[in-house]
Structures are given as C-alpha cells and as structure tokens.
C-alpha positions as CSV (number, residue, x, y, z in Angstrom):
1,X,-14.4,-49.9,-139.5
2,X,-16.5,-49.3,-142.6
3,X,-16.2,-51.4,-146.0
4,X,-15.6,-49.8,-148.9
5,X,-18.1,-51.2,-151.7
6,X,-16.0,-52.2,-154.7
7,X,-16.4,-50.6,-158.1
8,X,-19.1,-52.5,-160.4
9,X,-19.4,-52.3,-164.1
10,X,-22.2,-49.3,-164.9
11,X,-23.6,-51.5,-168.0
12,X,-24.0,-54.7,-166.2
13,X,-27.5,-54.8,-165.1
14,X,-28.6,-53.5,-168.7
15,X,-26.2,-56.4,-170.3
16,X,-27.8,-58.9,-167.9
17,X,-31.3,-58.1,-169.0
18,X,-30.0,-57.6,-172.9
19,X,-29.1,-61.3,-172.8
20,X,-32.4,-62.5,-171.8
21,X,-34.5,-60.5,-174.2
22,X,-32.3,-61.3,-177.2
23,X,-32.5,-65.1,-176.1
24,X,-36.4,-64.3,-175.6
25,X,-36.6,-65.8,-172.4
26,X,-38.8,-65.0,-169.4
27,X,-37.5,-64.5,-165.9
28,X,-38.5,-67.8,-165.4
29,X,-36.4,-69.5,-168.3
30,X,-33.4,-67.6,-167.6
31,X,-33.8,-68.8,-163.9
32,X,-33.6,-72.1,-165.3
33,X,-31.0,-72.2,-168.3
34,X,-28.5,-70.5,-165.3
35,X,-29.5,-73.4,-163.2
36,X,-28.1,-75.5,-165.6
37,X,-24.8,-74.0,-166.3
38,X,-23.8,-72.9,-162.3
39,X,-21.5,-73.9,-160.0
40,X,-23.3,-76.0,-157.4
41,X,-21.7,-73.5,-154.6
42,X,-23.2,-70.5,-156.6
43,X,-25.9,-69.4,-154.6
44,X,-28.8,-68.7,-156.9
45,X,-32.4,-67.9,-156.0
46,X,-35.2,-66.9,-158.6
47,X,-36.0,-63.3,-157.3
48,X,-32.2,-62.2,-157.9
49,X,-33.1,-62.0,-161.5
50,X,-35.4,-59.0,-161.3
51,X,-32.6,-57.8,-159.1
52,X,-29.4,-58.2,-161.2
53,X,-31.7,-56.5,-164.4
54,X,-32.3,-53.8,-162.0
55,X,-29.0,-53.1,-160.7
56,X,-30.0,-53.7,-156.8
57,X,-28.1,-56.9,-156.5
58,X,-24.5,-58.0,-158.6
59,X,-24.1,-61.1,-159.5
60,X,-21.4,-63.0,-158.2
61,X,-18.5,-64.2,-160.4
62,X,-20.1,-68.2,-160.3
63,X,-23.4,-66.3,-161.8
64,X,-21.8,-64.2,-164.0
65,X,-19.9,-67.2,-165.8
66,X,-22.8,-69.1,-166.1
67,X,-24.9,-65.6,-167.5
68,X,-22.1,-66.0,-170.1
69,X,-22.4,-69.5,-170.7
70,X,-25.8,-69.3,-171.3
71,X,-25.3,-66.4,-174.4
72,X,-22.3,-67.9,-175.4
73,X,-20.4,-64.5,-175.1
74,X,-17.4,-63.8,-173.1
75,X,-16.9,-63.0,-169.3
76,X,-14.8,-59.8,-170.7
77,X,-17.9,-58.5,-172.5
78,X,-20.1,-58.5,-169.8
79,X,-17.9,-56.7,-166.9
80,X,-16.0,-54.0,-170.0
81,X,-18.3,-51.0,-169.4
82,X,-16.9,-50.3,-173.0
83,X,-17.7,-53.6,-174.9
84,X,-20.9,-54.4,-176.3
85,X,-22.4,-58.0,-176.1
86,X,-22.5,-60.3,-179.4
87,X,-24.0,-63.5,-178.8
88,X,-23.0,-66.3,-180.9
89,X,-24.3,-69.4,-182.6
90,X,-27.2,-71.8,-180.9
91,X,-29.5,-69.4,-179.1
92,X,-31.6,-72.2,-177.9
C-alpha cells in the first residue's frame, strides 16, 4: 500500500526564505527567533532551514505558525499560493 504525498503550496519554500531576508536574518537567527515562538512538541533542528528555503523538507503546521509569528503575517498568507506576504509592524 503506497501513500499518497499530499499537495503542498508551490510558493512556500520561496515565502519561507522571503521572510528571513526581509527580517535580515541569517539561518542562524531565524533558527533562533523560531525557537522562541514554537510549540515545545514541534520538532525543530537547525539544518531544516536550508531545507524548508529549498523546498526538500515542509514545515510542519507547529513551524509554520511560529514562521508566522515571527513576521507577524498570517498563517493564510504563507500556505495561499495566490497571496503575497506583508509583514507588519516591529521587525526586530
């Protein structure tokens, strides 16, 4: 029996690494600033950045929420294929 991989957004790696350039963070600080905003049963290791910017590993929801947390933008806006990202107020 085979599992059928489920349908992914097609912008969502280029959102994910949009957010951390605008916010002018390195891999590193966006690393951090999610460890600070995720679930503690998110599982969450450094080298999934590079990964989730390239589009070789998706996020889970936990991560996703937090990646919105930390721009201050919606969960809609980063899984709508057909929404741009704003990020509002305190960048820092």
């Amino acid at each position: 029996m085979s599992r059928n991989k489920a349908e992914q957004p097609k912008r969502l790696a280029e959102k994910l690494k949009q957010i951390r350039l605008d916010l002018r963070l390195t891999q590193e600080d966006m690393f951090k600033a999610l460890e600070r905003e995720i679930k503690p049963e998110a599982k969450l290791h450094f080298g999934y950045i590079t990964r989730y910017e390239s589009g070789s590993r998706v996020p889970s929801l936990l991560v996703l929420l937090a990646y919105a947390r930390v721009a201050n933008t919606s969960l809609e806006s980063l899984v709508d294929d057909d929404l741009s990202i704003f990020l509002h107020g305190n960048l820092s």
